[in-house]
ROGU-839853 format. One record per residue: residue in three letters; y, z, x of N, C-alpha, C in turn. Coordinates in steps of 0.001 Angstrom, whole numbers, plus 500000, padded with zeros to 6 digits. Atoms other than C-alpha are relative to their C-alpha. Layout:
residues N
AlaYZXYZXYZX
...
This chain:
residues 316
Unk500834500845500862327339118204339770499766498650500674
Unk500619501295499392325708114928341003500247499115499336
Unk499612501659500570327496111767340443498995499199499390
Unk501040501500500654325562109446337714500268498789499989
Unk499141500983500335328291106954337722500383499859501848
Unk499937500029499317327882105564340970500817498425500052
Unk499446501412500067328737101231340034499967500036498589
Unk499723500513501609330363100032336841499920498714500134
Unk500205501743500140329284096344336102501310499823498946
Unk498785500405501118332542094820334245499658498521499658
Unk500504501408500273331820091824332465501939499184499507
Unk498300500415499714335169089653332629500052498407499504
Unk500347501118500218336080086287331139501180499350501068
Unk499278500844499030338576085987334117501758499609499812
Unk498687499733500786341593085904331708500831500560499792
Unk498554499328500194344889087373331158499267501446498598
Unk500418499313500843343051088789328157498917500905500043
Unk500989499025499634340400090378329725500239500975500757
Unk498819498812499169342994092354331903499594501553500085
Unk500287498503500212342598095538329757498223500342499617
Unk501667499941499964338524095193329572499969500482501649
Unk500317499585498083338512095230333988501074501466499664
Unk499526498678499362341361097907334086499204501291499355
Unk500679498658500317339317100065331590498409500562501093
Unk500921499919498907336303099310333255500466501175501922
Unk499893499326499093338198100326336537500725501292499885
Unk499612498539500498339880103644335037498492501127499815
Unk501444498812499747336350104656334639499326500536501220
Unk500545499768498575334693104103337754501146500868501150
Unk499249498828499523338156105962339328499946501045499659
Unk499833498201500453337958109064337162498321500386500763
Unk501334499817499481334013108971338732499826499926501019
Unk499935499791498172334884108259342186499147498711500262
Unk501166501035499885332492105223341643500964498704500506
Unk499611501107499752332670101400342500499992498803498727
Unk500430500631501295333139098383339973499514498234501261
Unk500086501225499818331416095172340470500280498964498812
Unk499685501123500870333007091941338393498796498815500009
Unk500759500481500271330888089984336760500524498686498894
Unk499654500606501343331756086307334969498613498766499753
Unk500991501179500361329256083775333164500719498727499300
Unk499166501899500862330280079859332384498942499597499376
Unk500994500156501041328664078411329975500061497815500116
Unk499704501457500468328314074240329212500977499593498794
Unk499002500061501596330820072627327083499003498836499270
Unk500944501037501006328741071526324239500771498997498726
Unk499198500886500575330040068273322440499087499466498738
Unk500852500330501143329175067673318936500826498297499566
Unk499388501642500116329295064027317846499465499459498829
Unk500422500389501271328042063834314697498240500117499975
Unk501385499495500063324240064312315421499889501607500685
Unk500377498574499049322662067052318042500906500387501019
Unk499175499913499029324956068864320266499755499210501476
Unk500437500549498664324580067644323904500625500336500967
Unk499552499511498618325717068563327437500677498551500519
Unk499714501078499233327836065888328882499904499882501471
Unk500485500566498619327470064366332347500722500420500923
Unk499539498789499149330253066238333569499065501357500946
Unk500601498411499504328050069564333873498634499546500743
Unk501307499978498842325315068176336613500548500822501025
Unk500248498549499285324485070170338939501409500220500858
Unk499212500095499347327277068995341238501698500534499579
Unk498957499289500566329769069778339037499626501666499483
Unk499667498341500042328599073091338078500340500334500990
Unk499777499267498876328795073793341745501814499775500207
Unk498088499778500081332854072770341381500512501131499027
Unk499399499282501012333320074702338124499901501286500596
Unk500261498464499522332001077945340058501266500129500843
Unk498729499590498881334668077558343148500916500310499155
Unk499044499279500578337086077760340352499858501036499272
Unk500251498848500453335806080515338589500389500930501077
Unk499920499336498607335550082300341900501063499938500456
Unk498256499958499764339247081568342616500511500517498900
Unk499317498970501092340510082989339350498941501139500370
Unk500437498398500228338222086122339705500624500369501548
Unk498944499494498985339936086519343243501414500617499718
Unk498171499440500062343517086104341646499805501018498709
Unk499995498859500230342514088715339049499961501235500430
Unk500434498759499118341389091317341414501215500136500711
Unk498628499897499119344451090366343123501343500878499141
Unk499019500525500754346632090425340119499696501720498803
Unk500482498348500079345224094276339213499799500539500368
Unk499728499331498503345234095594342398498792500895500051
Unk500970499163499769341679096548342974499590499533501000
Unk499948499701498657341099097655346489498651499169500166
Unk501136500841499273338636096109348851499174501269499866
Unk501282498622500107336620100002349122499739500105498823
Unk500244499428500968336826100048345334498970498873499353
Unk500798501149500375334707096582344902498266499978500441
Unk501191500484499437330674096623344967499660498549500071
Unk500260501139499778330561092971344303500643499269499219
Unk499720500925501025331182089934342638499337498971499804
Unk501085500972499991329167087492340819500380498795498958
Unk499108501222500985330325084166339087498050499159500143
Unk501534500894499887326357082484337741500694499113498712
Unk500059500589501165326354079871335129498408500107499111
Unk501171499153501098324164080924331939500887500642498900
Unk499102499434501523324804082708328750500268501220500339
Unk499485498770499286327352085969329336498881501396499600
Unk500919498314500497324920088764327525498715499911500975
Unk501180499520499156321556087580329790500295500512501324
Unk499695499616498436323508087300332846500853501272500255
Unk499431498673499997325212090900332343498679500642500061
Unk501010499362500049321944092196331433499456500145501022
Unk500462500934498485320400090412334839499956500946500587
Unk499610499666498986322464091768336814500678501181499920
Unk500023498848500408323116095189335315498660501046501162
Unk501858499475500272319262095572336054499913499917501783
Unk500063500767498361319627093685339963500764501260501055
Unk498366498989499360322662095767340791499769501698499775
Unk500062498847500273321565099025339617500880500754499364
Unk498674499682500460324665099292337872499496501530499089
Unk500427498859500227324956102719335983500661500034498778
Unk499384500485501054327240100946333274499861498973500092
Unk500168501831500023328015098037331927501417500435498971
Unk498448500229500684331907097381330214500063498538499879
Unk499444501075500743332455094897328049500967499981499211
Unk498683499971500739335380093491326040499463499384498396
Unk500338500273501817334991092792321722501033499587499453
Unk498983500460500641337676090688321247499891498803499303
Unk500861501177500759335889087697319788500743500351498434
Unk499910499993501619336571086710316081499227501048499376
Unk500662499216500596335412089403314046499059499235498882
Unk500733501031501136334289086680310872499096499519501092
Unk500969500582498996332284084831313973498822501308500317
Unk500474498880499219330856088051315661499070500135498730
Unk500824499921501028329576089153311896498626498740499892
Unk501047500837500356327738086052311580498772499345500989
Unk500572500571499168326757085070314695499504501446501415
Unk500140499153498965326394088050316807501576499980501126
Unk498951500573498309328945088666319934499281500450501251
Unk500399500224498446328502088718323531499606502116500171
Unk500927498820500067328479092761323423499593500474498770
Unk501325499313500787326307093392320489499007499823500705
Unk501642500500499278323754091448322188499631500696501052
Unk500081499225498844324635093316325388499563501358499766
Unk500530498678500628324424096489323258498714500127500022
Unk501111499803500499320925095447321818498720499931501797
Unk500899500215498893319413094333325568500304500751501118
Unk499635499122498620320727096721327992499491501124499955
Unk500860498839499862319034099687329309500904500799501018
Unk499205499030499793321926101291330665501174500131498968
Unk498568499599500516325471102751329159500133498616499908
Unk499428501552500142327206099744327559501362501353499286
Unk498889499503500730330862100657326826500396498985499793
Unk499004501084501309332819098515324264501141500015500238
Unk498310500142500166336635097906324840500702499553498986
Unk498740500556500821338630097686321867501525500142500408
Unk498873499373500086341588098871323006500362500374501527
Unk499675498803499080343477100983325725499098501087500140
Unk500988498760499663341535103559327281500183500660501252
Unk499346499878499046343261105730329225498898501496500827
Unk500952499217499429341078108357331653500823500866500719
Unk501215499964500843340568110944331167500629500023498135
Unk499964500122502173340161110577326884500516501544499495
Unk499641498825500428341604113130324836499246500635498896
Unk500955499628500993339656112957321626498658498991500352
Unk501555500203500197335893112065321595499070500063498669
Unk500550499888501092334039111381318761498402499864500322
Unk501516500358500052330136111638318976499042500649499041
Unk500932500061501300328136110703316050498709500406500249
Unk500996499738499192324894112418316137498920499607498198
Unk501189500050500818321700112503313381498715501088499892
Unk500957499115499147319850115351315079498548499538499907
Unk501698500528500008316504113453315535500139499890501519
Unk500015500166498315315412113641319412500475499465500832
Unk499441500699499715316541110346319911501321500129500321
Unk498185499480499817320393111399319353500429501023501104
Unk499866499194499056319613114242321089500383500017501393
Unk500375500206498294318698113032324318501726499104500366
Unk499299500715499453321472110589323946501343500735499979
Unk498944499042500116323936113228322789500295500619501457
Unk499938499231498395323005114980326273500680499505501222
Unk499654501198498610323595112092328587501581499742499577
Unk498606499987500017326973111414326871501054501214500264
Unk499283498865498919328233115049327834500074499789501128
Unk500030499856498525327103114872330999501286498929500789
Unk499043501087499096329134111475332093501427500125499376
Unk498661499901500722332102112983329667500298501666501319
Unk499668499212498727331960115834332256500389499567501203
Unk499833500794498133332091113672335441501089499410499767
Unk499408501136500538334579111535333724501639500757499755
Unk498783498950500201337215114527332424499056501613499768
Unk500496498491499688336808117983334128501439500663499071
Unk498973499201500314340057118870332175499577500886498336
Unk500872499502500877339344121713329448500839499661499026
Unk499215500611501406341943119802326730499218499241499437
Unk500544501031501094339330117387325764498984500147499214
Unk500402499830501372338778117359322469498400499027499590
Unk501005500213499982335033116713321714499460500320498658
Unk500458499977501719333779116018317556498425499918499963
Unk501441500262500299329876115994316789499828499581498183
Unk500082500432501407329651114179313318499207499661499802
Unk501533500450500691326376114152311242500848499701498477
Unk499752500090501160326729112304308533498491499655498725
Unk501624499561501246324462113181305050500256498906498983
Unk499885500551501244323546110550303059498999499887498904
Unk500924499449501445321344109947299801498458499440500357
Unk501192500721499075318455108709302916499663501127500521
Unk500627498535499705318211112126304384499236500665499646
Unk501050499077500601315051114123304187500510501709499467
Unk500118498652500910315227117124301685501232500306500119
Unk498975500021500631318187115812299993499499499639498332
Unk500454499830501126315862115632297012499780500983498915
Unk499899498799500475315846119211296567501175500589499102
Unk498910499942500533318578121232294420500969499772500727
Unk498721499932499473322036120989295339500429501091500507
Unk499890498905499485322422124626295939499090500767501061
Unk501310499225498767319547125043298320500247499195501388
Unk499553500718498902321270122817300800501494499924500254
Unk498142499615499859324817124015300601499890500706501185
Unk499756499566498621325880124620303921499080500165501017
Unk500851499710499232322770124095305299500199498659501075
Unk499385500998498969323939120601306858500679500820501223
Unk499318499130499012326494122341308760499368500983501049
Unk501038498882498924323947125149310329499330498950500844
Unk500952501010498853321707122251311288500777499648500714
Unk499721500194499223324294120641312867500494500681501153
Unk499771499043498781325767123878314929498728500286500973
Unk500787499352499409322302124719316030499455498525501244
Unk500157500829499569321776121299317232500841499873500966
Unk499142500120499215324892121364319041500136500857501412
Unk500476498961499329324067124870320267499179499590501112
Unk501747500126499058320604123844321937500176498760501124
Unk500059501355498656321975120301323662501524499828500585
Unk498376499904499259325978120963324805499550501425500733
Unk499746498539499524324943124221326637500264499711501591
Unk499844500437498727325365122497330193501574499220499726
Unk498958500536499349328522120728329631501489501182499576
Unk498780498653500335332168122604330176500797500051499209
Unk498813499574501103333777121603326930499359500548498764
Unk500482499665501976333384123033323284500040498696499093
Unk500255500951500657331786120656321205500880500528498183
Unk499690499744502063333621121031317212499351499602499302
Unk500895501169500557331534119627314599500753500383498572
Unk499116500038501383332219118399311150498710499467499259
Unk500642500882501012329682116923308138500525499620499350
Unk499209501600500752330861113620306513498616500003499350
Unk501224500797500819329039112108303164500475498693499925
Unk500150501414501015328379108700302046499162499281501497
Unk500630501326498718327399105241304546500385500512501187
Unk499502499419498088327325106099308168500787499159500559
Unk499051501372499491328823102988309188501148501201499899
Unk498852499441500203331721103964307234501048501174500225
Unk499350498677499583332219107395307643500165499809501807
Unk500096499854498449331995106800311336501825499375500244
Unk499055500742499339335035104377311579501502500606499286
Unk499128499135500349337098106431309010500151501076500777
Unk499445498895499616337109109739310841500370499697501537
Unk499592500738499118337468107641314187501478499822499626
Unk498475500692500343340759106231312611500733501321499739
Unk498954498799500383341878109615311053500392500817500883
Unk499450498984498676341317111782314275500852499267501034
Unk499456500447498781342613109071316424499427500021500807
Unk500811499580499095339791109108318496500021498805501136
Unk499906500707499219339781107532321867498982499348500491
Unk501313500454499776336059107357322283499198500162498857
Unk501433499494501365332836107024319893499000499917501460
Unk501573500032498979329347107757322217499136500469498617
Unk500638499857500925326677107447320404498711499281500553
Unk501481500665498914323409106619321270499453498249498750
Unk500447501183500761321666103160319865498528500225499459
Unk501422499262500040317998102588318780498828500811500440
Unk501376499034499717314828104857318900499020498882500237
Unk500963500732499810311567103774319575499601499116499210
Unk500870500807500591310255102280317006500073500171498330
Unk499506499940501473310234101713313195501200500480499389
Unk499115499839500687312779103148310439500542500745500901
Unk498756499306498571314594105479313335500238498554500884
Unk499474500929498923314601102184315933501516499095499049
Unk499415500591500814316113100369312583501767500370499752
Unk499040498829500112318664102833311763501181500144501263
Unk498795499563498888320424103791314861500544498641500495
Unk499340501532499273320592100290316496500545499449498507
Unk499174500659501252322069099312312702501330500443500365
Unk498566498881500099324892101979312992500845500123501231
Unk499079499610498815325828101510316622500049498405500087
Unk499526501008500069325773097719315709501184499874499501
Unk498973499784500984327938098118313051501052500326500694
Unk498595499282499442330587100369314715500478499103501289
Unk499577501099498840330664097746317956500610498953499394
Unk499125501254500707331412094939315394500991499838499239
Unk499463499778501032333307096158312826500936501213500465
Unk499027499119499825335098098988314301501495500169501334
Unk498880500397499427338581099337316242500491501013501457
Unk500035499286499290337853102107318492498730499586501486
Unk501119499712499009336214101985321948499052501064499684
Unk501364499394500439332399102632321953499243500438501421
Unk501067500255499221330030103813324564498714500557499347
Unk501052499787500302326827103603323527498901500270501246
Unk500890499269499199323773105391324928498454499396499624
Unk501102500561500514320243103391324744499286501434500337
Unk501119499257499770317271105709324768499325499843501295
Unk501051500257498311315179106044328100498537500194499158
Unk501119500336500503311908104420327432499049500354501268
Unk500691499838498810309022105466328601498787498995500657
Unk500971500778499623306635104283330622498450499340499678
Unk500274500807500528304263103538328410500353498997498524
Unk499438500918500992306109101608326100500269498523500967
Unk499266501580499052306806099136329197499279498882500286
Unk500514500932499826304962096081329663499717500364501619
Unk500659499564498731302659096694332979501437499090501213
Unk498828499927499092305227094431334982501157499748499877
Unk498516499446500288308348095686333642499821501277500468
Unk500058498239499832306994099138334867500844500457500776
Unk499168499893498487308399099506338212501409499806500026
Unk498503500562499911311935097933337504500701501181498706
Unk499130498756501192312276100218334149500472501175500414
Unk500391498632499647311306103595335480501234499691500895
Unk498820499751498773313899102668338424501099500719499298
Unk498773499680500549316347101912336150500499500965499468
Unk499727498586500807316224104452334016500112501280500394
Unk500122498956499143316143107012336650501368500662499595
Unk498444499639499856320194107100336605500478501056499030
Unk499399498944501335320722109522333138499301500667500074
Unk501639499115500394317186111121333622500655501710499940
């Protein structure tokens, strides 16, 4: 099978605490044979003084160019200080800017084939304000995986939430495939969860004319897009909020992964999915990799064409 997972972009705040964000990051790119490039963004320290924030006089240019050497010396003594090899490094990049554009950037620059981020931010903050990977979630056009936690490679249980609308589909597909490259071992446990709620088309009908018909849809669905990868997919149907049900049967199976794809193209499907794979990034306690959709080419702005189509080549 042909390596998809060639560079993992790790987004890093350089910290003791970002430790288990790089080693997951680099547990991946080892089970893939791939490379990781580290990635950190500084930001200005903004000083509130009773009116408009402001940038103090510290952060000219001259001093950003000091604050970087030290950045760049702690991302040395991390790499040092987690023992990742000189062959196992595509790069490293220390810019000043905000961390979600300059991941995105240089996701896009780098050709990266992931992107790993850490979600350890305030959860009350994150809700209100967004965090660094939602945003990364909502603007990236490759794999974004989420680190809550330990994540040891390869995963044992897998959880992937599906919807069976094309969209899921496609993204359902692409998450086999890199769960194949990732663990060839035939123990791992692999869930497909559709969940039915009172939003579902021709759930208006009787109650008895749709008994057990969830369930068929979802086997046949499972049938038609797992037939290339080498594990057995299980599936289950959950009722009520998707959110919810998602992070409950996550918690009950113990699941080590959620994949799940994010928004669709456009209207109440774009709404929907990017809601539910927001949700579970912010609010939930399990590592996520989410799967954006591959857009096509005409959805792309004439010169975004050339750089999309590249990108997007990598899951095609």
């Amino acid at each position: 099978m042909e390596r998809k997972i060639k560079t993992v972009l790790i987004g890093t705040s350089l910290t003791e605490m970002s430790d288990p964000v790089v080693r997951a990051g680099l547990a991946v790119a080892r089970a893939a044979g791939a490379q990781v490039m580290l990635v950190h963004a500084f930001q200005p320290q903004v000083v509130y003084g009773g009116g408009a924030p402001y940038v103090p006089e510290v952060f000219l240019e001259e001093s950003i160019d000091a604050e970087r050497a030290v950045v760049e010396r702690r991302m040395t003594e991390q790499i040092a200080r987690l023992g990742i090899r000189e062959e196992e490094l595509a790069g490293r990049r220390v810019e000043f800017g905000a961390p979600h554009r300059i991941l995105t950037e240089t996701a896009a620059t780098a050709a990266a084939d992931l992107v790993v981020v850490g979600s350890a931010e305030s959860p009350r903050m994150a809700k209100v304000f967004g965090s660094t990977a939602d945003r990364v979630v909502r603007k990236s056009l490759r794999p974004v995986l989420v680190v809550r936690g330990p994540l040891e490679m390869p995963p044992e249980r897998v959880l992937l939430p599906v919807d069976l609308s094309p969209v899921s589909a496609e993204a359902f597909r692409r998450g086999l495939d890199l769960l194949g490259e990732l663990s060839p071992s035939p123990d791992l446990r692999l869930e497909a969860l559709y969940v039915v709620t009172g939003h579902d088309p021709g759930l208006l009908g009787p109650g008895e004319a749709r008994e057990g018909e969830e369930a068929r849809d979802l086997d046949r669905f499972v049938t038609r897009n797992s037939f290339r990868s080498p594990h057995k997919v299980e599936t289950r149907v959950g009722h009520g909020e998707v959110e919810d049900v998602i992070r409950a049967r996550s918690a009950e199976w113990d699941a080590d992964l959620i994949v799940l794809g994010t928004h669709g193209r456009g209207g109440f499907e774009r709404f929907l999915l990017g809601s539910v794979a927001s949700d579970v990034v912010r609010r939930g306690s399990t590592n996520v990799l989410v799967i954006p959709p591959v857009v096509e080419v005409g959805e792309v702005k004439p010169a975004l064409r050339a750089e999309a189509v590249a990108s997007l080549l990598v899951f095609a």
